[in-house]
C-alpha positions in Angstrom: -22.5 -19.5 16.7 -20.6 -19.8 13.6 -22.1 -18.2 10.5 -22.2 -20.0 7.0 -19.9 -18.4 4.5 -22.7 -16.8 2.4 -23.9 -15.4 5.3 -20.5 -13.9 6.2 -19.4 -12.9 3.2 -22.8 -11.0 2.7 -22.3 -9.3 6.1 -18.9 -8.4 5.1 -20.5 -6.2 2.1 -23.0 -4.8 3.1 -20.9 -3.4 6.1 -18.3 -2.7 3.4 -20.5 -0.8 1.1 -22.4 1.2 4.4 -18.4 2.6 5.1 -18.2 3.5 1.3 -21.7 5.3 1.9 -21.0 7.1 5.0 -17.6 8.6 3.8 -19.4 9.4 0.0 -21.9 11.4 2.7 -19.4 13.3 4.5 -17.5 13.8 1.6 -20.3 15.6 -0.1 -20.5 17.8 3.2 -16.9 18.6 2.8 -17.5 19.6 -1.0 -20.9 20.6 -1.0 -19.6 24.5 -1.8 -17.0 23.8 -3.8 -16.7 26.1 -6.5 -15.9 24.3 -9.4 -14.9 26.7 -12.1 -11.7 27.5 -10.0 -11.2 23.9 -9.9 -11.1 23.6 -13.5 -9.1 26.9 -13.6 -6.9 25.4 -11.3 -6.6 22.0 -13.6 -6.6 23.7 -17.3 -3.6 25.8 -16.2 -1.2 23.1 -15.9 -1.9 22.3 -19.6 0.7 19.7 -21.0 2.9 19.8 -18.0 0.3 17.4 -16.5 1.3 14.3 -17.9 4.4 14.5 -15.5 2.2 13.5 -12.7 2.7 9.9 -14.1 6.5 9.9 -13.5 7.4 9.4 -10.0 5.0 6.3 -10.3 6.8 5.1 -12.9 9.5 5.1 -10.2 8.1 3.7 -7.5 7.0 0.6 -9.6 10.9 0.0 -10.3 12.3 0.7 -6.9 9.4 -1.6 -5.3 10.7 -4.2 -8.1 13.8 -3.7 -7.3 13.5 -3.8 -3.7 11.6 -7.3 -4.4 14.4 -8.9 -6.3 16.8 -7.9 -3.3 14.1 -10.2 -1.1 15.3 -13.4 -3.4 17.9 -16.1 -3.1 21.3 -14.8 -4.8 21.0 -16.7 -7.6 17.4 -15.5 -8.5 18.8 -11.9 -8.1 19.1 -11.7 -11.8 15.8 -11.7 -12.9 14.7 -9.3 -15.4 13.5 -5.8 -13.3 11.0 -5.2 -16.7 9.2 -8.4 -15.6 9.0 -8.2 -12.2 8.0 -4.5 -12.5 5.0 -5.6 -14.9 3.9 -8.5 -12.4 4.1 -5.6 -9.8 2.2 -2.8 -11.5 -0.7 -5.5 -12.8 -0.9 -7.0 -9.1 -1.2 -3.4 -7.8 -4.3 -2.6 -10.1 -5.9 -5.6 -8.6 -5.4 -4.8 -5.3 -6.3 -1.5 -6.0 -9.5 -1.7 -8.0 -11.0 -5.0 -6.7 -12.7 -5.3 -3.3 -10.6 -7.6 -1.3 -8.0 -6.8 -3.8 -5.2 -7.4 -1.6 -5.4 -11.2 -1.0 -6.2 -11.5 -5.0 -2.8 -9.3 -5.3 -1.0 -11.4 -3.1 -1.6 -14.8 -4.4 -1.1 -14.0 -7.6 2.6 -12.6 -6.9 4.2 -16.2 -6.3 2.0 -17.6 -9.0 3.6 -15.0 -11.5 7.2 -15.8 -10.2 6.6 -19.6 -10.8 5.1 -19.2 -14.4 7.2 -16.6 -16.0 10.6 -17.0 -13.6 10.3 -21.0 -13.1 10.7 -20.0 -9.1 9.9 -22.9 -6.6 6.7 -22.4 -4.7 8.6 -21.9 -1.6 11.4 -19.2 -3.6 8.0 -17.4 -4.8 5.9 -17.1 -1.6 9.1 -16.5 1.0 11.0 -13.5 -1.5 7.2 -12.2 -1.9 6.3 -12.2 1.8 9.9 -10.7 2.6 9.9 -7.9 0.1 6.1 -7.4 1.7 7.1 -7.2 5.2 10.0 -4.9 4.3 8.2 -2.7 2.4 5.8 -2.3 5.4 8.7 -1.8 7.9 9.3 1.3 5.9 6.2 2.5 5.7 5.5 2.6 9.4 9.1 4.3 9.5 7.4 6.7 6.9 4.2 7.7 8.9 6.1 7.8 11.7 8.5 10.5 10.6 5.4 12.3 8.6 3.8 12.6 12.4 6.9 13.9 13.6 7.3 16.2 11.0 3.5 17.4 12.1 4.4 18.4 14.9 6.8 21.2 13.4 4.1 22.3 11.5 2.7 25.4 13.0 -1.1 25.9 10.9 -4.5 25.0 13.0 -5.0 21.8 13.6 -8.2 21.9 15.1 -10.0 19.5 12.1 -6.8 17.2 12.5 -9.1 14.7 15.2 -6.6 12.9 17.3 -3.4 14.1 15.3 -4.1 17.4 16.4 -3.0 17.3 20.0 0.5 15.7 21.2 -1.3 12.9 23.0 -2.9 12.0 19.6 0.4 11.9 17.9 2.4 9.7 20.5 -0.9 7.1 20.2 -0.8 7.1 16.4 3.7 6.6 17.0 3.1 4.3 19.6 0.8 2.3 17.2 3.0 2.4 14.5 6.1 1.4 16.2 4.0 -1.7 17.8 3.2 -2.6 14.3 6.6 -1.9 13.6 8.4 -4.3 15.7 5.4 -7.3 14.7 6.7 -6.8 11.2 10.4 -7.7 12.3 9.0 -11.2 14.5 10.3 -13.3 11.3 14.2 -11.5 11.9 14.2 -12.3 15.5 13.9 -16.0 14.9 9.6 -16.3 14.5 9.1 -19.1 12.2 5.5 -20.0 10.2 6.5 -23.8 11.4 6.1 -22.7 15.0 3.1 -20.9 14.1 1.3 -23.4 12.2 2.0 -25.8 15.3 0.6 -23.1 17.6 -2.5 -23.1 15.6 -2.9 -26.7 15.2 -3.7 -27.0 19.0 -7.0 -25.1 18.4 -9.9 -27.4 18.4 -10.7 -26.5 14.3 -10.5 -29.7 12.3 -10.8 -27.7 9.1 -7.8 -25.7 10.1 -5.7 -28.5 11.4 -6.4 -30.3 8.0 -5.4 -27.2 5.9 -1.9 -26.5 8.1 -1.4 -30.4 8.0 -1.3 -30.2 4.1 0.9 -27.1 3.8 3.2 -28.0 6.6 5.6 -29.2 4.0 5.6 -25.6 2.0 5.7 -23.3 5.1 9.1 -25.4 6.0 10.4 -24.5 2.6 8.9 -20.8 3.1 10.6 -21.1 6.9 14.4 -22.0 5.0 14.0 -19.2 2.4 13.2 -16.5 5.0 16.4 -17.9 7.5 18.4 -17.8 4.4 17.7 -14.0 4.0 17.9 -13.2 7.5 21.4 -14.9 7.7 22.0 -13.0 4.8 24.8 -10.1 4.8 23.6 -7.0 6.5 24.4 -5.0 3.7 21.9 -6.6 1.9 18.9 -6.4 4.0 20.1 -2.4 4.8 20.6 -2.1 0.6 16.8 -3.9 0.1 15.3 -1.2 3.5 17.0 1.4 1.6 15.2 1.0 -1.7 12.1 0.6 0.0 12.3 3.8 1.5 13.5 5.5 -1.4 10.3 4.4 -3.0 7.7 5.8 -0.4 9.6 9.5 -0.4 9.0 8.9 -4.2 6.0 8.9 -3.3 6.0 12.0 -1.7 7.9 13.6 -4.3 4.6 12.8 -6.3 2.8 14.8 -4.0 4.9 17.4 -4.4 5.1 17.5 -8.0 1.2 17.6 -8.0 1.1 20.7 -6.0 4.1 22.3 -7.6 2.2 22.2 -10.8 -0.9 23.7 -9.0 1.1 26.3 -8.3 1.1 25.5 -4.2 4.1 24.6 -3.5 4.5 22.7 -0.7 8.2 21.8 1.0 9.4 18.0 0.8 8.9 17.3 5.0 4.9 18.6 4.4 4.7 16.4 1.5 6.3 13.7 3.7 3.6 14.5 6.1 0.4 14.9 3.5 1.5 11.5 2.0 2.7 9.4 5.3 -0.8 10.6 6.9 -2.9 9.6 3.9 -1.2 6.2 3.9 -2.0 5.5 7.6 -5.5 6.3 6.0 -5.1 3.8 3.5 -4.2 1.3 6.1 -6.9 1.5 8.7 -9.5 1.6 5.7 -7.9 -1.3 4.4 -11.1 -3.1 3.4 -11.8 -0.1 0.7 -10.2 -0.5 -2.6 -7.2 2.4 -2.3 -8.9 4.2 0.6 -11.2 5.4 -1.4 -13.5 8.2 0.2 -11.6 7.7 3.6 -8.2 9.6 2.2 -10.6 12.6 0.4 -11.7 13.5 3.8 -8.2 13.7 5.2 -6.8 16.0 2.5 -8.1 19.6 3.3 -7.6 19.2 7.2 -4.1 18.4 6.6 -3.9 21.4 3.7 -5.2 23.8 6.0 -2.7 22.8 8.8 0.2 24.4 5.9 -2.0 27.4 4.9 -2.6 26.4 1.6 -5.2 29.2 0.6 -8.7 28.1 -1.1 -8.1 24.4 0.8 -11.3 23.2 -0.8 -10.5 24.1 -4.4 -6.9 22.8 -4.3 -7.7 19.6 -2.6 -10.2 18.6 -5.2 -8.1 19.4 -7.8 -5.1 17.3 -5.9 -7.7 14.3 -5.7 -8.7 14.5 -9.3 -5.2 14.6 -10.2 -3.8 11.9 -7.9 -7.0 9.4 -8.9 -6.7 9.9 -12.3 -2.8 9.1 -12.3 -4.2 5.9 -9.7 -7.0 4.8 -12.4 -4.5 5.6 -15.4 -1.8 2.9 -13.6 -4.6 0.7 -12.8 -5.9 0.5 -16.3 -2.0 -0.4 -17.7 -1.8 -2.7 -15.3 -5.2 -4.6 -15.8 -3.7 -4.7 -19.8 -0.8 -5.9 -18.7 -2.4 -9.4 -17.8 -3.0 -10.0 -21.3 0.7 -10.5 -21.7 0.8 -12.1 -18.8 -1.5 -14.8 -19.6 -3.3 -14.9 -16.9 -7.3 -13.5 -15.9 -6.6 -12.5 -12.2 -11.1 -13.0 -11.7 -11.2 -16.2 -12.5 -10.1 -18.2 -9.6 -9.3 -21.4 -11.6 -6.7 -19.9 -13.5 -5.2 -18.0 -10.0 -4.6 -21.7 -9.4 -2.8 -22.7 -12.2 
């Protein structure tokens, strides 16, 4: 029995907002002592050194721009890094502030190329679904050398679940590099036209009639992608590389934010506190920026590196590391102004 689309998309919140419930409930277990004035002790003493906790951001919103121009035809490799990086950092808000966010986030990319760049629709959607699919590639090389980098780790693990035996940890690899190797189909030769044709065989009339109408852009999107791919080496290594570069930004971030807390962590834990927390991220993909889902993985994975009074640091980490997210979020929703476009209303997503 097929549901009606109210009906589904009804289903789909309410099941959405009994996750966000559930985690807000074991969250407040987790924090139900928490003393608070050390929290603010902890926060207060960083004084005007806080602001810095914006700066590696800052970073990762060029290098991901960057990283996304590489992903273009040569000739489009010019494009001004200020604009792309303001189409990036507003998209991001969206897709982290808006439920369903990240299909909002996505169409919008190639809509912003074609407006403000003049890109063709099949330039726009193939650099963006390339500089997406190699930013992902890196991030499951991320988490996986954050859970290999666990296992050196030597604190208890015991509130670590299933990434706190080895047989955990070789599941959670052996996931990641299945994932891994999906990501690199369209390198090996995997092309949207053969896909689309695939699907057309199902007996859907409303899907045969939708992939009938955009045969003609995923064939454009299919020559865009092959031209990458035939690409030099050196380029697709140089485009891998920035990507990477961004997520241990990332993790520089991290620890900047404990540095300043005065718990220092080493780099390879803060490789390992942020790859975890983005394998959070992406199994509670359906929650704007993990939210509620990563909170509950932060003092299990503090207490695995001794960090004393876990509770108290981690809630100041997570005040710290959500204010910088909302802060971000907040430029970015602005930055649609200039723009021109209102990402929430779906006639002008069109345009």
């Amino acid at each position: 029995m097929t549901l009606r689309p109210a009906i589904r998309t009804f289903l789909v919140h309410v099941l959405r907002a009994a996750a966000m419930l559930l985690l807000m409930y074991f969250l407040y277990r987790q924090f139900a002592t928490l003393d608070i004035v050390h929290v603010q002790r902890l926060l207060f003493g960083m004084g005007a050194a806080a602001a810095l906790i914006m700066l590696p951001y800052a970073s990762v919103i060029a290098l991901d721009a960057a990283g996304w121009r590489g992903c273009m035809p040569p000739s489009r490799r010019r494009l001004s890094l200020a604009g792309l990086s303001a189409i990036r950092l507003s998209t991001d808000a969206v897709m982290n502030t808006v439920p369903a966010g990240v299909a909002i986030a996505e169409t919008l990319r190639p809509l912003l190329l074609q407006k403000h760049f003049g890109l063709r629709t099949g330039e726009a959607v193939a650099s963006t679904m390339l500089a997406k699919i190699n930013m992902a590639v890196m991030q499951m090389v991320f988490v996986i050398c954050a859970v290999l980098l666990l296992t050196l780790q030597e604190g208890p693990r015991a509130e670590l679940g299933i990434l706190a035996t080895a047989h955990g940890q070789a599941i959670i690899i052996g996931v990641s590099v299945v994932f891994l190797l999906f990501l690199l189909l369209p390198y090996a030769g995997v092309r949207l036209e053969r896909i689309s044709k695939l699907l057309q065989t199902l007996p859907l009339p409303p899907l045969q009639r939708l992939l009938t109408r955009v045969h003609g852009a995923l064939c454009d999107i299919d020559t865009e992608i092959a031209g990458f791919v035939r690409g030099s080496r050196a380029q697709l290594a140089s485009v891998l590389g920035i990507f990477l570069i961004s997520w241990m930004m990332m993790a520089v971030e991290t620890w900047l934010i404990f540095f300043l807390l005065g718990h220092e962590l080493s780099l390879a834990q803060a490789v390992v506190l942020e790859g975890l927390l983005s394998a959070i991220k992406l199994v509670f993909f359906f929650i704007p920026s993990g939210l509620g889902a990563q909170e509950l993985g932060i003092p299990a994975i503090l207490g695995v590196f001794g960090i004393p009074e876990v509770a108290a640091v981690a809630a100041a980490f997570i005040i710290l590391r959500r204010g910088k997210e909302l802060t971000w979020s907040a430029t970015g929703l602005a930055l649609f102004g200039a723009l021109g476009v209102n990402p929430f209303r779906p006639a002008l997503r069109k345009t």
